[in-house]
Backbone bond lengths (Angstrom), bond angles and torsions (degrees), N, CA, C in turn:
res aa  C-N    CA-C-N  psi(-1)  N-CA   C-N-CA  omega(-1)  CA-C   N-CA-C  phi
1 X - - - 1.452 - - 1.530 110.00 -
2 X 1.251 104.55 -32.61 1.291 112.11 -175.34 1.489 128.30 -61.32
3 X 1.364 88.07 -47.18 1.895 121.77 161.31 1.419 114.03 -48.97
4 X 1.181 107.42 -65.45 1.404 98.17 161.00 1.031 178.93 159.27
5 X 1.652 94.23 130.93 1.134 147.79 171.13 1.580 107.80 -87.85
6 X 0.824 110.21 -31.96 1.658 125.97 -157.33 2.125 72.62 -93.04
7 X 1.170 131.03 -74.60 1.439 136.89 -173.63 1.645 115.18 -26.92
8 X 1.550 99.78 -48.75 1.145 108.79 -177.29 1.305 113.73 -84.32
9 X 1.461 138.01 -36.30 1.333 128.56 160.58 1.494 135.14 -47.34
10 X 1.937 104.96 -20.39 1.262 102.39 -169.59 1.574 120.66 -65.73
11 X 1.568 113.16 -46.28 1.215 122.37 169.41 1.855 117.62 -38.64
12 X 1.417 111.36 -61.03 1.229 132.44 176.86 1.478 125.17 -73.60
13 X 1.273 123.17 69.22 1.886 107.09 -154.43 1.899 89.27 -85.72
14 X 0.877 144.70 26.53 1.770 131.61 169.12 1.334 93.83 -137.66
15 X 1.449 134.41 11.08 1.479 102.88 162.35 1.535 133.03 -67.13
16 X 1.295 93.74 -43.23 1.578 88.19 165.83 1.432 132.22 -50.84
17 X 1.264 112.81 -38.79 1.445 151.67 162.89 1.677 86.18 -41.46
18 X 1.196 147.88 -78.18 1.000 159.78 -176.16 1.516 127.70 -35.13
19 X 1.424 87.08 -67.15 1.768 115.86 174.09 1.818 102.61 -57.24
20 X 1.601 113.76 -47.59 1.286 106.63 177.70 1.572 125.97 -66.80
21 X 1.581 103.04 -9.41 1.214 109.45 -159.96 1.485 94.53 -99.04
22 X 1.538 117.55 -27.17 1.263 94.16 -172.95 1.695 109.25 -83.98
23 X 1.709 113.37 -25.81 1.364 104.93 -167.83 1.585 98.36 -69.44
24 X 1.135 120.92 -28.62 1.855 112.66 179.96 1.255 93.64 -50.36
25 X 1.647 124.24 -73.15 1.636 107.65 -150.81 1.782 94.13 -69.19
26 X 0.984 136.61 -37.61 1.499 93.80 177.65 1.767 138.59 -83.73
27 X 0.932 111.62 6.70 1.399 125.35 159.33 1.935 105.43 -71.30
28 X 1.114 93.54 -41.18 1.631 101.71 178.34 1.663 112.06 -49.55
29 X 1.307 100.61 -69.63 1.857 132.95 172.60 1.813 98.06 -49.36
30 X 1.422 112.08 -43.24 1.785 94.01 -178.90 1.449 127.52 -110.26
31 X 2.087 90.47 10.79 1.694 98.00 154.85 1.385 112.47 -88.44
32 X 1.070 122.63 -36.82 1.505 118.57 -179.33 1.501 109.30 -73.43
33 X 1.274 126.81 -46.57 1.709 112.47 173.64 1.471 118.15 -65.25
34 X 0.868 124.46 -27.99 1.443 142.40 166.47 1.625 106.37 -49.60
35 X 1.208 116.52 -58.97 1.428 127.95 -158.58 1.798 91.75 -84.38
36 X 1.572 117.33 -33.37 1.497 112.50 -178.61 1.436 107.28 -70.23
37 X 1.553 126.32 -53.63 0.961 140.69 -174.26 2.041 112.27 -44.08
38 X 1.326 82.62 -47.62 1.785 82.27 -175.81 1.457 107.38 -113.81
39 X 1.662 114.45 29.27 1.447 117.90 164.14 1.930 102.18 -108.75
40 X 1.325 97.60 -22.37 1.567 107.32 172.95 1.901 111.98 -82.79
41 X 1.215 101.24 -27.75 1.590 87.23 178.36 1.359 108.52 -96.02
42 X 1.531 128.73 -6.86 1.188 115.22 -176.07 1.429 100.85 -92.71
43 X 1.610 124.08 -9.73 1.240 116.65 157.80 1.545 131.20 -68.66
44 X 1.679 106.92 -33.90 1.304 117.53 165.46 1.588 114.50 -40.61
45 X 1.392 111.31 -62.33 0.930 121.97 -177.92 1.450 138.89 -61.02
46 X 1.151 105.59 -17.35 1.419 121.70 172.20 1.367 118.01 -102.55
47 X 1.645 121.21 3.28 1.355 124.84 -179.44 1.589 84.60 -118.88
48 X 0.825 140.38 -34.09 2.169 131.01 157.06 1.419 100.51 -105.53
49 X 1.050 125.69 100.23 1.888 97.36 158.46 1.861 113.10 -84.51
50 X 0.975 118.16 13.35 1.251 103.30 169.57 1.740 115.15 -93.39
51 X 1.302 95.43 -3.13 1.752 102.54 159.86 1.309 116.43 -85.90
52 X 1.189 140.25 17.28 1.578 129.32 -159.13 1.638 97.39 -100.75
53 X 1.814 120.09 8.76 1.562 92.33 -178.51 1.520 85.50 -106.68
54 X 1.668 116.11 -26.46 1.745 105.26 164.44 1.616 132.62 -54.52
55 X 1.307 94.89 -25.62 1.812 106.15 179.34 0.954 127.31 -88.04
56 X 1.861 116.51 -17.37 1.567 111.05 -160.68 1.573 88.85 -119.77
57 X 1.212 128.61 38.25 1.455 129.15 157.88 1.605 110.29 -116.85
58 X 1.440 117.84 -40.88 1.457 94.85 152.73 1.457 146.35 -84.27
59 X 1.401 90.70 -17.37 1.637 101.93 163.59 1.679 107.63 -30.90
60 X 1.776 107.42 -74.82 1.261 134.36 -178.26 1.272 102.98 -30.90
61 X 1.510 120.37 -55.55 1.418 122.92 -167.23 1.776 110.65 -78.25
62 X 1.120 130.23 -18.32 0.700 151.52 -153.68 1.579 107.02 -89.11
63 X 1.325 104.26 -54.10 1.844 137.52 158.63 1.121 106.28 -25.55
64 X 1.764 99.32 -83.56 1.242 119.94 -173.91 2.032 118.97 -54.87
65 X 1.360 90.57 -36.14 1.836 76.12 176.13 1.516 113.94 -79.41
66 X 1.142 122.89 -16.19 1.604 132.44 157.02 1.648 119.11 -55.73
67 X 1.243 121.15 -32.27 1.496 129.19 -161.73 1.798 85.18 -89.91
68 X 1.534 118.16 -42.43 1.312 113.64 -169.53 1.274 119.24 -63.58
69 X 1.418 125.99 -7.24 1.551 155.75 -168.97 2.043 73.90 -92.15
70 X 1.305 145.81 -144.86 1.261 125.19 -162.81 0.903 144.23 -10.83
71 X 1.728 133.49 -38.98 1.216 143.54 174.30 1.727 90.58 -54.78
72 X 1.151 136.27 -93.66 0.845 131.01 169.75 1.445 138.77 -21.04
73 X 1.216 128.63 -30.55 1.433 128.45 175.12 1.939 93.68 -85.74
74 X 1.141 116.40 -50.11 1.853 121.14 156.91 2.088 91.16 -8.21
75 X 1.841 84.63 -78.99 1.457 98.00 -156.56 1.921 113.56 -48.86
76 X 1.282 98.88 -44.04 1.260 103.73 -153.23 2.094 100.77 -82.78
77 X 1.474 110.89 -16.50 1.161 101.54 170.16 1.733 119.72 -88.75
78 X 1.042 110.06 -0.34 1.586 114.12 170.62 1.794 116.68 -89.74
79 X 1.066 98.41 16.86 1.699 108.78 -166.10 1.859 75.80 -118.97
80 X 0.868 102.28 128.01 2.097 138.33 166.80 1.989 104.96 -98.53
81 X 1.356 107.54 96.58 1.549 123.81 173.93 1.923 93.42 -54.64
């Protein structure tokens, strides 16, 4: 595996360089929406709390389509063009 890996880098010397660069900025992009998303509903919620069973179901959903923004860049940088 090692081999290659080592084969396929030779041609390409910044892909890796690349691949790391892109999963950093998006971990970046879905810590900060992440952290807005459920720093804004826990404000919702604490300025009504009788809204918190309307707020904390899209929050959740909201999360989750943000997290799929990494899962995906995960996915798509382990794939070799």
């Amino acid at each position: 595996v090692a081999a290659a890996t080592a084969a396929a880098a030779e041609g390409r010397p910044f892909y890796a360089l690349a691949k790391g660069f892109a999963v950093g900025v998006a971990a970046l992009a879905c810590a900060l929406a992440q952290g807005r998303i459920v720093g804004t509903a826990v404000e919702g919620i604490a300025r009504n709390p009788g809204a918190s069973g309307q707020i904390f179901t899209p929050m959740l959903l909201g999360v989750a389509f943000v997290e799929t923004l990494l899962i995906f860049t995960l996915f798509l940088s382990g794939i070799n063009p």
